[in-house]
C-alpha positions as CSV (number, residue, x, y, z in Angstrom):
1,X,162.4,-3.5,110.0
2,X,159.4,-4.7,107.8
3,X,161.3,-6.3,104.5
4,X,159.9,-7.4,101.6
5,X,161.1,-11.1,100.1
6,X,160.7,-11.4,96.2
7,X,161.1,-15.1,95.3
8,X,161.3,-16.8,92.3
9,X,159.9,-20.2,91.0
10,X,160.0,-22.1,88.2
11,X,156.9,-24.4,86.8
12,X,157.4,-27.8,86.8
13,X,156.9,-29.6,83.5
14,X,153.0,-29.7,82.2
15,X,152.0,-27.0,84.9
16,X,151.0,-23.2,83.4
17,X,150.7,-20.2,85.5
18,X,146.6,-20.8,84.4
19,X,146.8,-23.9,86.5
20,X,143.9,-24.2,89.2
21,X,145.6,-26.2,91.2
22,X,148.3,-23.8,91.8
23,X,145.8,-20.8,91.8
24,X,144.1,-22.6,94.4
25,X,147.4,-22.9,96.7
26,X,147.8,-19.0,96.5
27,X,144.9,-18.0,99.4
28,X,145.9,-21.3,101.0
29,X,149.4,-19.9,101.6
30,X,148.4,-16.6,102.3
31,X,146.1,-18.0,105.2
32,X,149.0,-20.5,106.5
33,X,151.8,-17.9,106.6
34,X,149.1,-14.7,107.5
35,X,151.2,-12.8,104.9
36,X,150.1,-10.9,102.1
37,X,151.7,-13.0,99.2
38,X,150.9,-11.6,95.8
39,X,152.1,-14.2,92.6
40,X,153.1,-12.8,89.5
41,X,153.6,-14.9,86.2
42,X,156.4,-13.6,84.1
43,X,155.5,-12.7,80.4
44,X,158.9,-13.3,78.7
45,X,159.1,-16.7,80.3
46,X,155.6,-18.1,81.4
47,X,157.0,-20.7,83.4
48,X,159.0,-18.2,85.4
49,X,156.6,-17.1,88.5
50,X,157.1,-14.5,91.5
51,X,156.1,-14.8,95.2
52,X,156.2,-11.3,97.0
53,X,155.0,-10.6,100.3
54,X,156.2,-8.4,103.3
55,X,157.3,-9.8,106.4
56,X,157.6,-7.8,109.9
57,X,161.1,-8.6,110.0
58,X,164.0,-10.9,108.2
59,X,164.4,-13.1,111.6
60,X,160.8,-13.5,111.4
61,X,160.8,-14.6,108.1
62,X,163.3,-17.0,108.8
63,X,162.0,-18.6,112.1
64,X,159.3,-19.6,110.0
65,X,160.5,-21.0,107.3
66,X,162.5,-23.0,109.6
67,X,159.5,-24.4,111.0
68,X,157.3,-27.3,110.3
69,X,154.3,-25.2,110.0
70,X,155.9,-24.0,107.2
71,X,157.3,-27.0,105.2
72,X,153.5,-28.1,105.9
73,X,152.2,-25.0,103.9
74,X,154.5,-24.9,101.1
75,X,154.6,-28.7,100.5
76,X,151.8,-28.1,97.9
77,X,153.8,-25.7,95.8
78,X,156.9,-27.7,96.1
79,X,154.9,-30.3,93.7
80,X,154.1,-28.2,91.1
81,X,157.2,-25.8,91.0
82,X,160.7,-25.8,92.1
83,X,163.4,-22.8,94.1
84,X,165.4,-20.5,92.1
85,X,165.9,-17.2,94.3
86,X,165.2,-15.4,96.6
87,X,166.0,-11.3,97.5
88,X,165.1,-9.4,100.3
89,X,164.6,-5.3,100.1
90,X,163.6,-2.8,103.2
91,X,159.4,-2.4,102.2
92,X,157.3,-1.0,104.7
93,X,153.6,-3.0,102.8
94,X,152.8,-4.6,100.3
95,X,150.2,-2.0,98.9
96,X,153.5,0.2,98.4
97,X,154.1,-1.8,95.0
98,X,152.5,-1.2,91.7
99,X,150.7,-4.4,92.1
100,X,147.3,-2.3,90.9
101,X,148.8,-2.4,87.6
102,X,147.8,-4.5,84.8
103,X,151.9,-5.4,84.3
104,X,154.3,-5.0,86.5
105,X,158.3,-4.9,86.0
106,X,160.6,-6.7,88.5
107,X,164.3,-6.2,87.9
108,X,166.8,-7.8,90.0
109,X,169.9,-6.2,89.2
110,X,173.2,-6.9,89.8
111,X,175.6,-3.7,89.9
112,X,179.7,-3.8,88.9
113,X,182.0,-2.5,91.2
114,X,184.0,0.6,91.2
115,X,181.5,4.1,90.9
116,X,179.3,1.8,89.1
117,X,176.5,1.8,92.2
118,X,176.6,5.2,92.8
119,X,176.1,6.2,89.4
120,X,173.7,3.9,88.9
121,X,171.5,4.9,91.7
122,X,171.9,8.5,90.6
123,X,170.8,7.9,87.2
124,X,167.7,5.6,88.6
125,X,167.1,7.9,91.3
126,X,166.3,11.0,88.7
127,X,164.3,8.9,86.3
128,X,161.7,8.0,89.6
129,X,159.9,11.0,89.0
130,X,159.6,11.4,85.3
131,X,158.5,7.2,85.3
132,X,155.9,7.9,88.2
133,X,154.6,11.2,85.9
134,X,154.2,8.8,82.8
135,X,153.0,5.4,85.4
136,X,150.7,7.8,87.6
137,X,148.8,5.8,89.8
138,X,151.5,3.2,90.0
139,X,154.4,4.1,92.1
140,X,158.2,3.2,91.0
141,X,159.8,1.4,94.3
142,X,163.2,0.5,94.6
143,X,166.2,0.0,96.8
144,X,169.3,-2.0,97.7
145,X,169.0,-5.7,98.3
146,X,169.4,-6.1,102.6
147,X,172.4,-8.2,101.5
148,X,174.1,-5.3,99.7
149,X,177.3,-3.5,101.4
150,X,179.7,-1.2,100.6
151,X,182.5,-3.1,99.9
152,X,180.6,-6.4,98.7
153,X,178.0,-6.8,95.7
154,X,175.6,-4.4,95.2
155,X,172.0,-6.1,93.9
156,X,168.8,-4.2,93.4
157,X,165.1,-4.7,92.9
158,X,162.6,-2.5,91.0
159,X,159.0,-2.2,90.6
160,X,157.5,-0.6,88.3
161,X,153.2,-0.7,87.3
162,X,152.9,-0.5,83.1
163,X,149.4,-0.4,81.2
164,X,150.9,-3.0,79.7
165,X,154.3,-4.3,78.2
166,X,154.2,-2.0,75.2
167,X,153.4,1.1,77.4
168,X,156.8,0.2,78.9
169,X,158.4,-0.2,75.8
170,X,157.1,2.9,74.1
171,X,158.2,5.2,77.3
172,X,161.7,3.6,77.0
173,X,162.0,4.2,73.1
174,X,160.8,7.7,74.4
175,X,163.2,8.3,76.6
176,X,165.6,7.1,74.8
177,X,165.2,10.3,72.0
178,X,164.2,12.9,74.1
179,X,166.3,15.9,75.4
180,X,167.2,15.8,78.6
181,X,167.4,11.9,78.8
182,X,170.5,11.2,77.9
183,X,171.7,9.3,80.5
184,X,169.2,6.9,79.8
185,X,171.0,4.6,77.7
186,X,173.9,4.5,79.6
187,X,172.5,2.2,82.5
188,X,172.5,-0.8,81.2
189,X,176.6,-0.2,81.7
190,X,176.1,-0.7,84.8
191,X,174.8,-4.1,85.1
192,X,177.1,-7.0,85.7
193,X,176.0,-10.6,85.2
194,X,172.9,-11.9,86.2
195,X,170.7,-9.1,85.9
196,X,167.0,-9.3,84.8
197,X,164.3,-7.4,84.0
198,X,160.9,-9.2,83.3
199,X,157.6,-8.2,82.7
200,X,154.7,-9.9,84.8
201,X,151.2,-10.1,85.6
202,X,149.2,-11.1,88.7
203,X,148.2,-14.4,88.6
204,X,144.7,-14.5,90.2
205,X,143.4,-11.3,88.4
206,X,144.3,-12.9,85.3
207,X,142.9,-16.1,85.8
């Protein structure tokens, strides 16, 4: 089962997503692991950075971080940035993200208990098609963290491609007006601690 793992990083002090020694690292990682990694540099917190990339399978992924190989190829970035998460979701490629987009949205969410995930994933699940209409070319993708079960904590990532961070904005002011919609403003409800939504950029196109 192909997964994909959504990390995130923080900058270390002095260092900017604009930084070309860390822009240099991303091919060098990419060619070390032989996976796909895309970075994206939040916008609401430019020191906040994502690593996503698509591994065949979780045990794979973690037989290689366990290796040496791979403390070799991420000693770099361990200079210039330090750990803050990391989320695995079921992802067949990394082309199946928005990452085409000029901004992308990645929401880790974490969902109360009760009928909240249900409802939640009903509401999301009907808004996927209207979003895509409005977001055409760039695809909504979501799902359940692997770590999420039925009787445990529910967590969720979302993708979502944007012209830009006011297109976003606009749509959701939109929606929030329109008949039909008005569910809409009911999901945040849902969302227990610890949830975030951020709006990001990829790091090499914009450099």
């Amino acid at each position: 089962m192909a997964i994909l793992e959504v990390c995130k990083r923080r900058l270390k002090e002095g260092i900017t997503a604009a930084d070309s020694t860390l822009l240099k690292l991303i091919p060098e990682v990419r060619s070390g692991t032989k996976i796909d990694f895309v970075f994206y540099s939040s916008i609401e917190n430019p020191i906040d950075f994502f690593i996503l990339g698509v591994w065949p399978s979780k045990a794979v992924h973690d037989d290689y971080v366990a290796s040496a190989e791979a403390a070799a190829v991420f000693a770099p970035l361990e200079k210039l940035s330090d750990f803050e998460w990391v989320e695995f979701m079921e992802l067949d490629s990394i082309k199946s993200l928005p990452s085409e987009a000029p901004v992308m949205t990645v929401t880790r969410a974490f969902l109360k208990g009760g009928d909240n995930p249900k409802e939640y994933y009903r509401k999301i699940s009907d808004l996927k098609a209207p979003i895509e209409e409005e977001t055409k070319p760039h695809p909504c993708v979501f799902s359940w963290t692997i770590d999420t079960v039925p009787d445990g904590q529910h967590k969720w990532l979302m993708f979502v491609g944007w012209n830009s961070k006011k297109h976003h904005q606009d749509y959701a002011a939109w929606l929030r007006k329109t008949p039909g919609f008005e569910e809409f403003p009911t999901i945040p409800a849902h969302y227990d601690e610890g949830t975030t939504h951020n709006h990001t950029f990829n790091m090499e196109r914009n450099a």
